[in-house]
Structures are given as structure tokens and as C-alpha cells.
C-alpha angles and dihedrals in degrees: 000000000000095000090049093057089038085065097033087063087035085067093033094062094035092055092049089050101050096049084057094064088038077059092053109036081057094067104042086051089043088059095048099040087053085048129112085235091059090060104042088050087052092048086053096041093053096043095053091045079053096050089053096052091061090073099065089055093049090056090050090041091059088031086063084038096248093133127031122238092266096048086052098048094044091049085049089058099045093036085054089049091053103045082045084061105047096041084059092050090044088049093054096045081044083056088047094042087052094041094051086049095052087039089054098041087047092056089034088060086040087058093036102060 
């Protein structure tokens, strides 16, 4: 019986601690997520997943002989300059984004203790 009631208490103090740091976690993504750099790193994001489904439609455009094979290989070059671009400017925005959190946990666990 005692060991019953020894672990009982066991996951009764883990749980409450680990809602604690849910609790916390929360607000330190809730600041970021409501940052400038947040949307910045989204509109990237979004621009570079945009870049790389061109692709798909330049294959099918020259596929279907929209486009002749010149005009294919030179889009494609252009097409891969321009995702290269904007995945570097999306994985800078990705290293702010992570610095800013770990800025922000850091002075969260600072406030905190």
C-alpha cells in the first residue's frame, strides 16, 4: 500500500511539473510567434515553397510543347537562381527566428528564477 501511494504522489508531482514548463514553453512561442521576425521568416518561407513549385509546371509546360527546349533549359536556370535565393533568405530569417527564441527562453528562465 505504501508503495502505491509513494508513486501515486511520484506522478502526481511529475505531472504538475511538467505542466509548469508546458506553461512556460507557451509563452516564450507565443512571443516569437507574435514577432516581426516570424513574419518575415513565413513570407519567405512561403515565397521560397512557391519558387519550387514552378518547377513542376515548367516541365509540364515544355512536356505539352509550350515552350521549346531552350526556352526550358534557360527558365530552369533562372527558376534554380532564384529558389537558391530565397532559401538563403528564408534560412537566415529560420537562424533569427531561433536566436530570438533562445534570446527570449533564456530571459524567460532569467525571470522565472
Amino acid at each position: 500500500m505504501r508503495i502505491f501511494l509513494i508513486s501515486v504522489f511520484c506522478l502526481s508531482l511529475f505531472s504538475c511539473n511538467q505542466q509548469e514548463a508546458e506553461k512556460k514553453e507557451d509563452v516564450v512561442l507565443d512571443k516569437v510567434a507574435s514577432s516581426d521576425t516570424y513574419e518575415k521568416y513565413v513570407a519567405a518561407y512561403n515565397d521560397y515553397k512557391s519558387c519550387k513549385e514552378e518547377r513542376p509546371q515548367l516541365t509540364q509546360d515544355y512536356m505539352d510543347k509550350k515552350i521549346t527546349a531552350e526556352e526550358f533549359r534557360e527558365r530552369l536556370k533562372v527558376n534554380g537562381k532564384a529558389c537558391n535565393i530565397k532559401r538563403d533568405i528564408y534560412n537566415r530569417y529560420y537562424r533569427l527566428l531561433q536566436a530570438e527564441f533562445d534570446k527570449e527562453a533564456e530571459a524567460y528562465k532569467i525571470n522565472e528564477e
